[in-house]
DRENLO-276920 format. One record per residue (C-alpha): x, y, z; residue in one letter. Coordinates in steps of 0.02 Angstrom, whole numbers, padded with zeros to 5 digits, always signed. Layout:
REM DRENLO-276920
XYZa;...
This chain:
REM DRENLO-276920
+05562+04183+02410x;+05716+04080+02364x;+05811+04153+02243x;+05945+04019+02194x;+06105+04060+02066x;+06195+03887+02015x;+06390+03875+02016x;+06452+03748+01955x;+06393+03561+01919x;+06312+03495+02089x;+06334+03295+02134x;+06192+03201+02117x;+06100+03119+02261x;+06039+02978+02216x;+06137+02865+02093x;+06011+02765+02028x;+05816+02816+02068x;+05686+02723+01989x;+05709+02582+02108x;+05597+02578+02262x;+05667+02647+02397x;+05674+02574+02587x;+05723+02720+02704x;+05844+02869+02729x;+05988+02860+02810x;+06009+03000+02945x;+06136+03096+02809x;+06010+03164+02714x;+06097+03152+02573x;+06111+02966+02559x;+05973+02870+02513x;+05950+02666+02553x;+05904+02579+02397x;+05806+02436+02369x;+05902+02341+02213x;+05761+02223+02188x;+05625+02311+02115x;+05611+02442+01959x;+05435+02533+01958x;+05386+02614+01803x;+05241+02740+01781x;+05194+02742+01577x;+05014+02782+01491x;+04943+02656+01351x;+04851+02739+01199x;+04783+02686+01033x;+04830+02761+00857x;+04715+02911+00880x;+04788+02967+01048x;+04647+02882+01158x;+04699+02809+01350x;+04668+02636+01363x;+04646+02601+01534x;+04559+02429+01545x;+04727+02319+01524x;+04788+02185+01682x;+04971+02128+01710x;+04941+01996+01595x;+04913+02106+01445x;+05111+02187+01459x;+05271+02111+01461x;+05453+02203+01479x;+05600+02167+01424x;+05768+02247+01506x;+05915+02256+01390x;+05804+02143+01277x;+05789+02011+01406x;+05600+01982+01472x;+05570+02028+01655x;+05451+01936+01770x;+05335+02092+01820x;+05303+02077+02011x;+05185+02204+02042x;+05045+02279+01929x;+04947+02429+01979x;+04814+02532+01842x;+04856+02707+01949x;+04715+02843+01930x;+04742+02904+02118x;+04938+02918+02144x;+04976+03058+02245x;+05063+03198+02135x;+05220+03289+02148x;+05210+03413+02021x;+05331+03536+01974x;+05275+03688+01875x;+05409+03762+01775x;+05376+03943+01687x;+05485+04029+01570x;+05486+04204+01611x;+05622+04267+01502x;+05592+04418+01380x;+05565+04307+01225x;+05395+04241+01276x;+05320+04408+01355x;+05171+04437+01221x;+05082+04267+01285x;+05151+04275+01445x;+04972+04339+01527x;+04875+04214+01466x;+05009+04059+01502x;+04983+04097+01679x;+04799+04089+01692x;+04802+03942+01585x;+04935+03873+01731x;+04815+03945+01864x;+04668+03838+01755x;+04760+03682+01785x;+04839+03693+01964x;+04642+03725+02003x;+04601+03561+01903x;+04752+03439+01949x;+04790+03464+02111x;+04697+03373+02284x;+04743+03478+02415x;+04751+03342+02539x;+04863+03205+02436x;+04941+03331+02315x;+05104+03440+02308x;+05176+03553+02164x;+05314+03695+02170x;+05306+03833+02064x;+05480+03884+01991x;+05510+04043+01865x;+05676+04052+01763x;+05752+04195+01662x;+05918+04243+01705x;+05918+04149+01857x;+05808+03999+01956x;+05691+04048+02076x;+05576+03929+02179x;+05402+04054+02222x;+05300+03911+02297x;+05382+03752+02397x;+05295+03603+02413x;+05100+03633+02436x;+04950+03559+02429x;+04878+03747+02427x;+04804+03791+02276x;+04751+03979+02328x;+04932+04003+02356x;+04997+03898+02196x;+04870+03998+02093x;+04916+04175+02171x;+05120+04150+02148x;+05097+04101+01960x;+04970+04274+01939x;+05103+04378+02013x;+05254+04324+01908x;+05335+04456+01789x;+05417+04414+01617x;+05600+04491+01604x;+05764+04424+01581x;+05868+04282+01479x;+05838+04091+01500x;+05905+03961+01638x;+05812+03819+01585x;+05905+03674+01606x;+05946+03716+01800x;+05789+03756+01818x;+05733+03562+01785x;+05902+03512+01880x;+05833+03612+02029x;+05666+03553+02036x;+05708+03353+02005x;+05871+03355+02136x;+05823+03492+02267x;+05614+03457+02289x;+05547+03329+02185x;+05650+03191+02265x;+05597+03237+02438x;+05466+03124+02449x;+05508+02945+02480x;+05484+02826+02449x;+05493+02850+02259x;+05375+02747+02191x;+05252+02782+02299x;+05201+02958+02225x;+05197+03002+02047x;+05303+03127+01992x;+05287+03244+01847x;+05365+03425+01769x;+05257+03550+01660x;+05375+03645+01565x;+05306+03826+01490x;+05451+03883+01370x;+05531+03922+01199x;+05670+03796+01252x;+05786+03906+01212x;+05919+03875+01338x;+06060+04035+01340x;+06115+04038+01538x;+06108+03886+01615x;+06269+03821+01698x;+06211+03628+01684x;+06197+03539+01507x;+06042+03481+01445x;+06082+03308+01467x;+06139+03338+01636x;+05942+03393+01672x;+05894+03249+01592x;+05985+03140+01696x;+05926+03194+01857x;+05762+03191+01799x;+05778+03006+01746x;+05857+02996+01935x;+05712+03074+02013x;+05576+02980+01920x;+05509+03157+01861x;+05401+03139+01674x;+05442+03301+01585x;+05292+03400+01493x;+05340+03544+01378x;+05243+03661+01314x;+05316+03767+01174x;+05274+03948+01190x;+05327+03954+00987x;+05187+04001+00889x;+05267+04018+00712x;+05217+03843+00670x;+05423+03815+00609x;+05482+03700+00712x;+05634+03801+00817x;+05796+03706+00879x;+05714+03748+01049x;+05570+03668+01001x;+05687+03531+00974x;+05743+03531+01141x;+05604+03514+01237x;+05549+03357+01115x;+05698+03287+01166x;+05692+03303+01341x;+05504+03252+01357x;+05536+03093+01248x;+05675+03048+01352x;+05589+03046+01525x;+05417+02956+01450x;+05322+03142+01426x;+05252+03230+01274x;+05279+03404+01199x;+05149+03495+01175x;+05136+03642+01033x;+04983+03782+01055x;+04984+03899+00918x;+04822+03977+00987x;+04764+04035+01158x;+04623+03899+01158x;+04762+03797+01111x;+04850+03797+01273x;+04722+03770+01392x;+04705+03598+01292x;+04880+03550+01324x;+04866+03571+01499x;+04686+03473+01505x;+04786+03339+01412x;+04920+03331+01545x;+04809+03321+01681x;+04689+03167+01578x;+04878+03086+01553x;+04907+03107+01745x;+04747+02993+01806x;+04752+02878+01672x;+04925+02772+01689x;+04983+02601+01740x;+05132+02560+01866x;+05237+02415+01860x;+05363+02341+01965x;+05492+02198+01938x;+05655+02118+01995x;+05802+02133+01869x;+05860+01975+01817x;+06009+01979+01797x;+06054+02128+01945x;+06166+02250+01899x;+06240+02361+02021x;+06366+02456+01905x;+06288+02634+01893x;+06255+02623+01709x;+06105+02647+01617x;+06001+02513+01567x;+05889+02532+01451x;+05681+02480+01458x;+05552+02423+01348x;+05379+02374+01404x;+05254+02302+01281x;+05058+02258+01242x;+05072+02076+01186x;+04993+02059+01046x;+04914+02232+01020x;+05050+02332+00880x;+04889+02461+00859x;+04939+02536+01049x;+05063+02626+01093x;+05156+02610+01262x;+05243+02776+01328x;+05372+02770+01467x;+05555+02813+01509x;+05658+02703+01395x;+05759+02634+01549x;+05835+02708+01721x;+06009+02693+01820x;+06062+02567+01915x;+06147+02587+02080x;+06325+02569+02084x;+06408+02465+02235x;
């Protein structure tokens, strides 16, 4: 096991990552960029929460700093290989349901993942960040690591996310070419991380990662942690999820794993380019259609020449 402690505020790798991506430079920590294209992952539902998946390119149009985009590529994905990144809080504060979160995990690693296209990391935080699984496609081993874990400690949660998006998530390459997500088990309620919340953000917006929480708060008051992991999810295109029963919970993750097989991808060339490093923000639309919803990162970071 990898038992990681973060120091101070890391450098990112990547300065601008939802952009496809050509190759990788022999310092591993550079990473060619192909300016030209922007890929976007998103889901499309109607008022009552239901995927529509029957839509073509001509049905959506985008519009980049409120300027319409020619899309150049238009995929409906259902069979994207995953990285996944599974995220559990195992702090003292959520110890009474901490049992059943993991075999609700262990329900869904057993449901989501295709051993032979698939990868997820497992990755508790309390005090500190530990990675228990690397990159598999091995659910025995996913599902044994989360049944072993042990609840103790305070809460790192914001490196955790900066962790999994910068050190494994981005590994992979080229970006676009996998679809990445984050399930996040916690209260949200952040008291030992050494990175901010919006620096976790950031490099999840970087490393194309979709953030779903799960709120282990079952007072049904919304919390300021609660809060938090709204926040983040909205930010990166996800959705927070909040199970005030057991039964509840296995639904949220059966939700994220429908939401996983049912989204579009598309791809254009930002007119005009930008190469400043600045965030730019996104908005992709049904023409015509103000009864569905569209749900994606509201924009990503350009590269900076």
């Amino acid at each position: 096991m990898n038992r990681r402690q973060f120091l101070g505020t890391a450098t990112p790798l990547v300065t601008a990552t939802p952009l496809a991506l050509l190759g990788q430079a022999p310092d591993p920590n550079r990473i060619i960029l192909d300016v030209f294209r922007v890929n976007f992952l998103f889901t499309v539902s109607d008022r009552k929460g239901r995927f529509v998946i029957n839509l073509t390119k001509n049905d959506f149009e985008v519009f980049e700093e409120k300027k319409p985009q020619s899309i150049l590529e238009f995929i409906a994905e259902s069979n994207l290989p995953l990285r996944l990144g599974i995220l559990i809080d195992t702090s003292n504060s959520i110890r009474d349901r901490f049992r059943f979160q993991q075999e609700a995990a262990v329900e869904f690693v057993n449901s989501v993942i295709r051993p032979k296209e698939d990868r997820a990391i497992v990755v508790s935080f309390d005090n500190q960040v530990e990675l228990r699984a690397d990159l598999t496609g091995d659910v025995d081993k996913l599902a044994q690591t989360i049944r072993d874990m042990r609840a103790g400690g305070g809460t790192a949660l914001y490196d955790a996310i900066y962790f999994a998006c910068k050190d494994k998530l981005m590994q992979d390459q080229p970006l676009f070419k996998f679809r990445r997500a984050m399930v996040v088990l916690s209260d949200g309620d952040d008291t030992q991380s050494i990175h901010t919340r919006e620096q976790a953000i950031e490099m999840a917006l970087k490393a194309d990662v979709v953030i779903y929480s799960i709120s282990t708060n079952i007072t049904r008051i919304e919390s300021d942690g609660d809060k938090v992991l709204k926040h983040m999810s909205e930010r990166t295109g996800g959705v927070t999820f909040f199970p005030f029963k057991a039964s509840d919970l296995a639904q949220s993750f059966e939700n994220i794993a429908n939401e996983l097989r049912s989204q579009y991808n598309i791809l254009y060339r930002p007119e005009p380019i930008k190469t400043d490093g600045q965030w730019h923000p996104v908005q992709i639309r049904v023409k015509g259609r103000k009864d569905l919803i569209v749900r994606a990162r509201p924009g990503y970071f350009a590269p900076k020449t």
